[in-house]
N, C-alpha and C positions, 0 to 999 in steps of 0.2 A: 790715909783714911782716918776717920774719927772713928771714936767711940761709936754712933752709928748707926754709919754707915755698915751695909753686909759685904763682907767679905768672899770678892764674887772674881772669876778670872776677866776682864773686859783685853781684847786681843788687839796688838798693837801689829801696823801691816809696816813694813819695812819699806823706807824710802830708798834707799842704794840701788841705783841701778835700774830702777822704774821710772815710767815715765809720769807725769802727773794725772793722766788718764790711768795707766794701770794703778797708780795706788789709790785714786780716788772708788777705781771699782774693785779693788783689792780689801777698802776700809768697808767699802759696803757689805762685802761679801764674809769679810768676818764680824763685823755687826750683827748679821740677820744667823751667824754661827753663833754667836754668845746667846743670841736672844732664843734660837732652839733650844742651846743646853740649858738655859736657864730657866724655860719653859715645861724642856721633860724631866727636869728636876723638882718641880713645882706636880709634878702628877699629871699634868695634861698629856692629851694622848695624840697621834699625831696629827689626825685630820683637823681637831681643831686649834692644833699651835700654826698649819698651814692654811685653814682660813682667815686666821686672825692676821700672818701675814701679807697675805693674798690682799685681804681687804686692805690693809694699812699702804703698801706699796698702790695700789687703784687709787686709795686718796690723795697718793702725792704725787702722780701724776694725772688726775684731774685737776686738783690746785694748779698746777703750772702749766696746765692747758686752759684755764678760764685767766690766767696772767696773760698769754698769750692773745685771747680776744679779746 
């Protein structure tokens, strides 16, 4: 990390023993866990750290449904 950068936990999902499905939803699922803590550490309260997610995961699977047609 540099000077900075914030000094934040980002969580690393273990490859041993997964399959490339489980770690790919394995990285997901602790992604969208940093970004809560990092969220309700920032003040926000939960309904809207889970609209904000809500909405963001909607966008990225609209994008790769208009890829798709």
């Amino acid at each position: 990390m540099t000077e900075k950068e914030p000094d934040i936990l980002i969580t690393e999902f273990p490859k041993k023993g997964f399959t490339i499905i489980d770690q790919l939803q394995g990285r997901v699922q602790f992604a969208i866990l940093d970004q809560i803590e990092l969220m309700k550490t920032s003040g926000m309260e939960y309904e809207e750290i889970s609209k904000i997610i809500l909405s963001n995961i909607e966008k990225i699977l609209d994008s790769y449904r208009l890829k798709e047609n």
